[in-house]
C-alpha positions as CSV (number, residue, x, y, z in Angstrom):
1,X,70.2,148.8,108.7
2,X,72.9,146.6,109.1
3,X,73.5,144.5,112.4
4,X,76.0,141.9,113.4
5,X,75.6,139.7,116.3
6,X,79.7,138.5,116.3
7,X,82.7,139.1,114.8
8,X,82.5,136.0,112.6
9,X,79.5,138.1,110.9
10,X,81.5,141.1,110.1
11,X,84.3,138.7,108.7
12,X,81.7,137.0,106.5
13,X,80.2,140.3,105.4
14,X,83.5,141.8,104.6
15,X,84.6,138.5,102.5
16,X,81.0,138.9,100.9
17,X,81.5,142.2,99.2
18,X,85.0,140.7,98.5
19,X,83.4,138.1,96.5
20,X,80.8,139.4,95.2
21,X,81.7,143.5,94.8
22,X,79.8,145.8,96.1
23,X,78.8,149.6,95.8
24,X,79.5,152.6,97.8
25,X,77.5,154.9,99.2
26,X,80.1,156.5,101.4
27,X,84.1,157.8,100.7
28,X,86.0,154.8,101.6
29,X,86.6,151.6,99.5
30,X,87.1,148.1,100.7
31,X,90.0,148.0,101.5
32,X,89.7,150.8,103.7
33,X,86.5,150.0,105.4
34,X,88.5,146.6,106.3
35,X,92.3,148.4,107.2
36,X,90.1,150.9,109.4
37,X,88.3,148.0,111.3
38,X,90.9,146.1,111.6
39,X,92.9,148.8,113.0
40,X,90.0,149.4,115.2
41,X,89.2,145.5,116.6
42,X,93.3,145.4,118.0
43,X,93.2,148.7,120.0
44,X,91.3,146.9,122.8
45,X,94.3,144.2,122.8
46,X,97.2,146.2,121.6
47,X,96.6,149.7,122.9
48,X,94.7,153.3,121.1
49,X,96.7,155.4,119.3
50,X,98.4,158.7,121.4
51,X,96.0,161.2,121.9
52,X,97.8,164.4,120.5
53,X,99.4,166.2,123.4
54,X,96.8,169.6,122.6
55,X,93.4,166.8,122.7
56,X,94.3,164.8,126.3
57,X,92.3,167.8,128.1
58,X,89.3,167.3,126.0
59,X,89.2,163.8,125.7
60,X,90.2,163.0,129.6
61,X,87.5,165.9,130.3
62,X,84.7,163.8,127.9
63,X,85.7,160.7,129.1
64,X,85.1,161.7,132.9
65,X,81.7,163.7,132.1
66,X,80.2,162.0,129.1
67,X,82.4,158.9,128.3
68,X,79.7,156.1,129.8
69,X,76.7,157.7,128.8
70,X,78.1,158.5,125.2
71,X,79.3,154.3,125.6
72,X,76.0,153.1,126.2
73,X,74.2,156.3,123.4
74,X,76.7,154.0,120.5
75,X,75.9,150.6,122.1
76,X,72.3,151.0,121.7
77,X,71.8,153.2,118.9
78,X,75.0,152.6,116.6
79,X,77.5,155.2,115.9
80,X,76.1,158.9,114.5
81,X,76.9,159.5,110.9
82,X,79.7,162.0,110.0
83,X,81.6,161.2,113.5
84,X,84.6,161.8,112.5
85,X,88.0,159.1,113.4
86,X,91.6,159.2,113.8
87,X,92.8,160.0,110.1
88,X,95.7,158.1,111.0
89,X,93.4,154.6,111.4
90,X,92.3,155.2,107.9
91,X,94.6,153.4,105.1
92,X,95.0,155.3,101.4
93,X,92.3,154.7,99.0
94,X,93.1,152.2,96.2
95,X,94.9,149.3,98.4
96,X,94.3,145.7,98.1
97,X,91.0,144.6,99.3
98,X,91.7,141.0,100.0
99,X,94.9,141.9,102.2
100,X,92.8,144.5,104.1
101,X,89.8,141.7,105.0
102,X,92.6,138.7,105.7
103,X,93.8,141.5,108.1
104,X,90.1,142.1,109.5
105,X,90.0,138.2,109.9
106,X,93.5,138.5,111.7
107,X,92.6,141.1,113.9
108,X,88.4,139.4,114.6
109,X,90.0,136.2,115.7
110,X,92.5,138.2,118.3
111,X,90.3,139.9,119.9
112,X,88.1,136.8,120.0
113,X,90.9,134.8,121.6
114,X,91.9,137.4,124.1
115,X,91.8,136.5,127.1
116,X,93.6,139.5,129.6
117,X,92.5,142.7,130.3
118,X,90.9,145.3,127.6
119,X,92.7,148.4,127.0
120,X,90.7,151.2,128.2
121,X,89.3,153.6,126.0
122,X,90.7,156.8,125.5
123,X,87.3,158.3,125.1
124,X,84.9,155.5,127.0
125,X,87.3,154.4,129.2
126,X,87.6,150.7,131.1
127,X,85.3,148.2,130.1
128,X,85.4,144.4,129.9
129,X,85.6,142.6,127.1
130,X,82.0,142.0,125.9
131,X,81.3,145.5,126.1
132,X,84.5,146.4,124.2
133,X,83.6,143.1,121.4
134,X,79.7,145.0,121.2
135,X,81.1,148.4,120.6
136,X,83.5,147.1,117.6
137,X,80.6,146.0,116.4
138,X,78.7,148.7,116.2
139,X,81.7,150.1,114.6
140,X,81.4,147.5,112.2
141,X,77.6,148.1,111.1
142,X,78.7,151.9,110.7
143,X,81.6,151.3,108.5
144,X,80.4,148.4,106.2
145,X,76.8,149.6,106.1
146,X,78.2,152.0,103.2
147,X,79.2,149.3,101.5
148,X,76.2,147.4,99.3
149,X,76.9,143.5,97.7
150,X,76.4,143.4,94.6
């Protein structure tokens, strides 16, 4: 199972299978993988993405009842298989794989350098920074563990 211990780590992995290739055991390619994370790694700084006007009942209702204790379920176990995302956070298949890890980079070293307040999670609410950095990268581990170096 894959685990990263900082950002820098998911950077290097994701310039890894750059380098190198890699193989897929999963739907998305590179390029995705990356887009999505990066995407992911500036929510905390920039804002989520609007919950769609017909979700904001179920999400506030999950995030008041379940949101820590599903929080702390992905920080110490990872994130389940087949959870599904925001379809919009996931960029087309076939883009360009070394654009999508600069932007990964990008995106790492802002949130690395932020220094104000984390945007609260739509689903796990407030939290501070390291718990918002150790979350991402148990996104991370999820995302590019279906992706093999060759």
């Amino acid at each position: 199972m894959l685990s990263f211990a900082s950002l820098d780590e998911v950077v290097a992995d994701a310039e890894n299978l750059l380098a190198r290739g890699y193989d897929r055991a999963g739907n998305w390619d590179l390029a995705q993988v990356a887009g999505h994370l990066a995407n992911w790694l500036s929510y905390p700084v920039e804002g989520f993405p609007k919950v769609p006007l017909l979700l904001q009942p179920v999400v506030w209702l999950v995030r008041t009842t379940a949101g820590k204790r599903m929080r702390d379920g992905v920080l110490a176990n990872g994130f389940v298989p087949g959870t599904r995302t925001v379809p919009e956070t996931v960029p087309a298949a076939g883009g360009d794989p070394a654009a999508a890890v600069a932007r990964l980079r990008q995106a790492a070293e802002r949130l690395k350098a932020h220094t104000g307040p984390i945007v609260p999670s739509p689903l796990f609410g407030p939290m501070d920074k390291d718990t918002a950095v150790r979350l991402q990268l148990r996104h991370c581990e999820h995302h590019l563990g279906f992706l093999t170096a060759k």
